[in-house]
One Martini backbone bead per residue (centre of mass of N, CA, C, O) as a GRO file, in nm:
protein
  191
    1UNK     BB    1  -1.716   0.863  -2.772
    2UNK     BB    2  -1.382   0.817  -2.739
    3UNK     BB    3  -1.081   0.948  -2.728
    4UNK     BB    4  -0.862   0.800  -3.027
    5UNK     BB    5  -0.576   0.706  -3.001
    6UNK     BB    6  -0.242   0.609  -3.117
    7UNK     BB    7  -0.213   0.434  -2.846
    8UNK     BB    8  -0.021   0.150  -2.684
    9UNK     BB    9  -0.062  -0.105  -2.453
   10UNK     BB   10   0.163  -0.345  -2.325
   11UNK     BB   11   0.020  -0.646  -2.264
   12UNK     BB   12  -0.066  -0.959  -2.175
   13UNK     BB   13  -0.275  -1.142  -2.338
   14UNK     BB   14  -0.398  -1.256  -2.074
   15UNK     BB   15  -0.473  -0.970  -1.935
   16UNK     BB   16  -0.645  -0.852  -2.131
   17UNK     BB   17  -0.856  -1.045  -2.137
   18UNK     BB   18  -0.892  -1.013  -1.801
   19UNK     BB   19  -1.023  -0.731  -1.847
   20UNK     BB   20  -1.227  -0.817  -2.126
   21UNK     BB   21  -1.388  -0.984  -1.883
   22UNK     BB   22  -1.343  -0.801  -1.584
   23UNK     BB   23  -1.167  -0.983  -1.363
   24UNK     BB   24  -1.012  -0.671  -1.428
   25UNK     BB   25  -0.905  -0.339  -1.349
   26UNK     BB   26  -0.542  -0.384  -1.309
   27UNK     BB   27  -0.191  -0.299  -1.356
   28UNK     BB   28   0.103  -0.389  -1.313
   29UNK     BB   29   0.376  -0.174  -1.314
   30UNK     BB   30   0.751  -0.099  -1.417
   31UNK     BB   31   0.869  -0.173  -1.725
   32UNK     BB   32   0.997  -0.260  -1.983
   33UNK     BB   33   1.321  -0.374  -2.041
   34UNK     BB   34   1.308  -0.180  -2.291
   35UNK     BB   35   1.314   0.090  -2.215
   36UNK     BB   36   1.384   0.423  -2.240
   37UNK     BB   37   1.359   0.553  -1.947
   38UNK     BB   38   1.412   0.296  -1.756
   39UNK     BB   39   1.123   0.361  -1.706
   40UNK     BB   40   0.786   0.382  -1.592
   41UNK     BB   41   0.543   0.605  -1.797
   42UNK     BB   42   0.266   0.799  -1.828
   43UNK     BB   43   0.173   0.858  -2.161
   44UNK     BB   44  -0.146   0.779  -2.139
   45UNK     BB   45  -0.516   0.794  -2.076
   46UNK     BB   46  -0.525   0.672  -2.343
   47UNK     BB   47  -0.571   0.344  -2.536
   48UNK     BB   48  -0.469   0.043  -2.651
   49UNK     BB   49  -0.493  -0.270  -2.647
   50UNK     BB   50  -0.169  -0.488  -2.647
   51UNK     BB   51  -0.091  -0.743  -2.684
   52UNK     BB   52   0.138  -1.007  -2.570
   53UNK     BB   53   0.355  -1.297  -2.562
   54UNK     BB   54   0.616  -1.259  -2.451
   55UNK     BB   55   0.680  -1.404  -2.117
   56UNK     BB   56   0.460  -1.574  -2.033
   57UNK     BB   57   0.355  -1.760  -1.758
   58UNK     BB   58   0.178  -1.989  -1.595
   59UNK     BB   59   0.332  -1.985  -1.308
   60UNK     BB   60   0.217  -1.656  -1.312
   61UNK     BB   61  -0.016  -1.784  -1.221
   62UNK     BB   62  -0.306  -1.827  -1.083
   63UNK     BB   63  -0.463  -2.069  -1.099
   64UNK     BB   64  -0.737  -2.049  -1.233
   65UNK     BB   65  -0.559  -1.904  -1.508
   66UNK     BB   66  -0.458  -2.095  -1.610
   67UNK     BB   67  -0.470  -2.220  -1.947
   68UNK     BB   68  -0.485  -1.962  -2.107
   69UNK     BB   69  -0.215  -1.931  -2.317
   70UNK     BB   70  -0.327  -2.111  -2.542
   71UNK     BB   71  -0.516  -1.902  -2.630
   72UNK     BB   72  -0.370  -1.692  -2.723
   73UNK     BB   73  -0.157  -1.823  -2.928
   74UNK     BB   74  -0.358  -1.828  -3.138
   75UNK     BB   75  -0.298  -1.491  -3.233
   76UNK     BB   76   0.003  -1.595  -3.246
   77UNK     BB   77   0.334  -1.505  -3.466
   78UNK     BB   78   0.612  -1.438  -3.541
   79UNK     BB   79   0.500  -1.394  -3.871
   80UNK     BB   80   0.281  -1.170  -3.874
   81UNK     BB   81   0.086  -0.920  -4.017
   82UNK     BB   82  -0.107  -0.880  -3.769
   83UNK     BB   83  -0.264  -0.658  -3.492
   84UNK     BB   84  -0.513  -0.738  -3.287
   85UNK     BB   85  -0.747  -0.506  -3.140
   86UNK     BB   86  -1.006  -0.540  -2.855
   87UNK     BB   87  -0.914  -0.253  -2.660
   88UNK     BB   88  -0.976  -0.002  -2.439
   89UNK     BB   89  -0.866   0.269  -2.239
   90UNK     BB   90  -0.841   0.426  -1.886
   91UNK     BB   91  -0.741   0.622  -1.691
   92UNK     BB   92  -0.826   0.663  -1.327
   93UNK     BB   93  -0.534   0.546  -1.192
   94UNK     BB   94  -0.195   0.598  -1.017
   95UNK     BB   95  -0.065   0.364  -0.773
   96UNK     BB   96   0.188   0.372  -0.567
   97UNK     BB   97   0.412   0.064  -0.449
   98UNK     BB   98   0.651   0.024  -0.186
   99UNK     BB   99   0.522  -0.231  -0.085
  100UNK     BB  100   0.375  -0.539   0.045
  101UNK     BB  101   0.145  -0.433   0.222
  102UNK     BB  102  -0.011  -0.346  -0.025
  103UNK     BB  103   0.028  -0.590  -0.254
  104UNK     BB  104  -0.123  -0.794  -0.039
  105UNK     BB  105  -0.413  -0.618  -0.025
  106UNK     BB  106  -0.389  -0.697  -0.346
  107UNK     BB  107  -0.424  -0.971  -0.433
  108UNK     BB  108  -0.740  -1.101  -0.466
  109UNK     BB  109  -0.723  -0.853  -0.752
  110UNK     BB  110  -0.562  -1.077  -0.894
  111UNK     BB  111  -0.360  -1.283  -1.176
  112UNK     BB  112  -0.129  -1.327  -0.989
  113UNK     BB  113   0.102  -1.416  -0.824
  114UNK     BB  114   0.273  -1.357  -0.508
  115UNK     BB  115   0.569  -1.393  -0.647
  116UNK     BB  116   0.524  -1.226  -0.882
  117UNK     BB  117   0.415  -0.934  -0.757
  118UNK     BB  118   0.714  -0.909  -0.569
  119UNK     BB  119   0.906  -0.893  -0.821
  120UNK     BB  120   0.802  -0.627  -0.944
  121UNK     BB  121   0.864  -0.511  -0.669
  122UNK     BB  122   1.192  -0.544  -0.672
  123UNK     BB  123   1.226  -0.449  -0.938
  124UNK     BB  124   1.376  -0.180  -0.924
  125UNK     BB  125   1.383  -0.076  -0.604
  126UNK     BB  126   1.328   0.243  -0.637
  127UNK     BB  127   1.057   0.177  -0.792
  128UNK     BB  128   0.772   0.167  -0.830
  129UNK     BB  129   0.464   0.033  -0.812
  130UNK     BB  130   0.221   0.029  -1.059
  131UNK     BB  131  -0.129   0.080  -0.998
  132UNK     BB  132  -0.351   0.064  -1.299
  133UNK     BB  133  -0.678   0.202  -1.313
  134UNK     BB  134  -0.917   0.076  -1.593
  135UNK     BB  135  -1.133   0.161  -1.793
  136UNK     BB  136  -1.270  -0.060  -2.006
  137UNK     BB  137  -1.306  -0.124  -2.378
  138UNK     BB  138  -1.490  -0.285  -2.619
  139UNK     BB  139  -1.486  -0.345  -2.921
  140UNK     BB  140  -1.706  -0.405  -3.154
  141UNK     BB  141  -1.490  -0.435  -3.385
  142UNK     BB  142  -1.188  -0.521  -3.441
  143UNK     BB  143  -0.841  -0.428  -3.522
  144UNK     BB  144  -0.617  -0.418  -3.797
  145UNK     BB  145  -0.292  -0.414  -3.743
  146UNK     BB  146   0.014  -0.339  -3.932
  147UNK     BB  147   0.296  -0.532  -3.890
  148UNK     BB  148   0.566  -0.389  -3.638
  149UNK     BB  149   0.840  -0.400  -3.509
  150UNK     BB  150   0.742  -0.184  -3.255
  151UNK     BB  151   0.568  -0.429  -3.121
  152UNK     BB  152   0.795  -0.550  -3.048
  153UNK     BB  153   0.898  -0.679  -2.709
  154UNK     BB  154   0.987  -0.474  -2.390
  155UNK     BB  155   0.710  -0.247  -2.398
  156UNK     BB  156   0.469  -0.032  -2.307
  157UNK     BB  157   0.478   0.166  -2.581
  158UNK     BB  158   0.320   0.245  -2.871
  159UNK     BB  159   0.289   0.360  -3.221
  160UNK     BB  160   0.033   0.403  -3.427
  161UNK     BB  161   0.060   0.504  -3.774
  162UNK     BB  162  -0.212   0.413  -3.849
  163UNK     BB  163  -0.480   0.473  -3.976
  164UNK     BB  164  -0.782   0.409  -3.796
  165UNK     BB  165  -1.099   0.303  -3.747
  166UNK     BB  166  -1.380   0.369  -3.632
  167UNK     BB  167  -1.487   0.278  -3.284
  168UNK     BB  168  -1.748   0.129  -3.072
  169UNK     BB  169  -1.748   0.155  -2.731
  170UNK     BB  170  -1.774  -0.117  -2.468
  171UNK     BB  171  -1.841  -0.131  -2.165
  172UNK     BB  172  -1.730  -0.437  -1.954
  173UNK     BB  173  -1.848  -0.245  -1.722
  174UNK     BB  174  -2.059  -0.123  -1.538
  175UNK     BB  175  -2.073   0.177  -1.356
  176UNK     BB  176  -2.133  -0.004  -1.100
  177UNK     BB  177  -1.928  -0.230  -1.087
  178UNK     BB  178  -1.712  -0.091  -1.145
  179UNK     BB  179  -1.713   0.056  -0.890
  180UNK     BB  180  -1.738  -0.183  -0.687
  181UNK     BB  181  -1.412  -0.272  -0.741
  182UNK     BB  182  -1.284   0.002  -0.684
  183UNK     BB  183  -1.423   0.012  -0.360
  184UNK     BB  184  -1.236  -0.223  -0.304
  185UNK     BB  185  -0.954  -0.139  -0.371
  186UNK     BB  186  -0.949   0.074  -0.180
  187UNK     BB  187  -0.990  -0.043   0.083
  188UNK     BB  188  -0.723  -0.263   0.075
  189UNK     BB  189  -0.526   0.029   0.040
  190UNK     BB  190  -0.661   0.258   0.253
  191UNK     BB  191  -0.777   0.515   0.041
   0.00000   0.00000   0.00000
């Protein structure tokens, strides 16, 4: 069992899916548009993935992961009464990417647009681009969050205020896929 903060880290639900689906390793974070800090900070280094619904949008996906978003927006309406919650992350590493031959050298080791990864990295030009990389698990039956407005918007991090019930951690991918993963990931950024 892994200890178990009440902290969330929201990320679009196409990507939190392709997370707990094993076919993504890491998220690319400048930090979300009201952000409190102005810039993205690495708030906690275990969280629940929140699912995030706004701002999705297809042309930001490479072209396999498209029509994906229509399937996520079936968990969510405007005025849901609760917050589903299905996956678990631990931060294995947090690498800052300063420039494009970085971001270009991982482009085949994610679900976004090699435009839209540019975009990430262009926005707020002075912050780097944080690449991180996640060990993630999937909980073994899902969590239902009372909806809070604190949940809403564009932020990377919320507090979840209510006691969670535990729930057992089942790693996405084996230790062994997940190394195979990881140590692609470090070659493509000569690390």
């Amino acid at each position: 069992m892994l200890n178990q903060e009440t902290v969330a880290f929201k990320e679009w639900a196409v990507t939190v899916d392709s997370l707990l689906k094993g076919e993504l390793i890491f998220v690319l974070r400048k930090g979300g548009i009201v952000e409190e800090t102005k810039h993205f900070e690495l708030s906690s280094h275990q969280f629940y993935l929140m699912p995030a619904y706004e701002h999705q949008k297809e042309h930001l996906l490479k072209e396999p992961y498209q029509g994906r978003i229509a399937g996520t927006m079936n968990e969510w309406s405007p005025d849901q009464s609760h917050m589903k919650l299905q996956g678990y992350a631990e931060v294995v590493e947090d690498i800052l990417i300063h420039d494009l031959e970085k971001l270009h050298a991982v482009s085949e080791l994610h679900i976004w647009t090699e435009q839209f990864a540019e975009e990430r990295l262009k926005w707020k030009k002075t912050q780097p681009l944080h690449l991180i990389v996640l060990r993630v698990y999937r909980l073994d039956e899902p969590l239902m969050t009372t909806m809070q407005d604190a949940y809403r918007g564009c932020k990377s991090w919320v507090s979840i205020e209510e006691h969670l019930p535990e729930r057992k951690f089942v790693p996405v991918l084996s230790d062994e896929e997940f190394r195979k993963q990881y140590e692609k990931l470090k070659q493509a950024l000569s690390i």
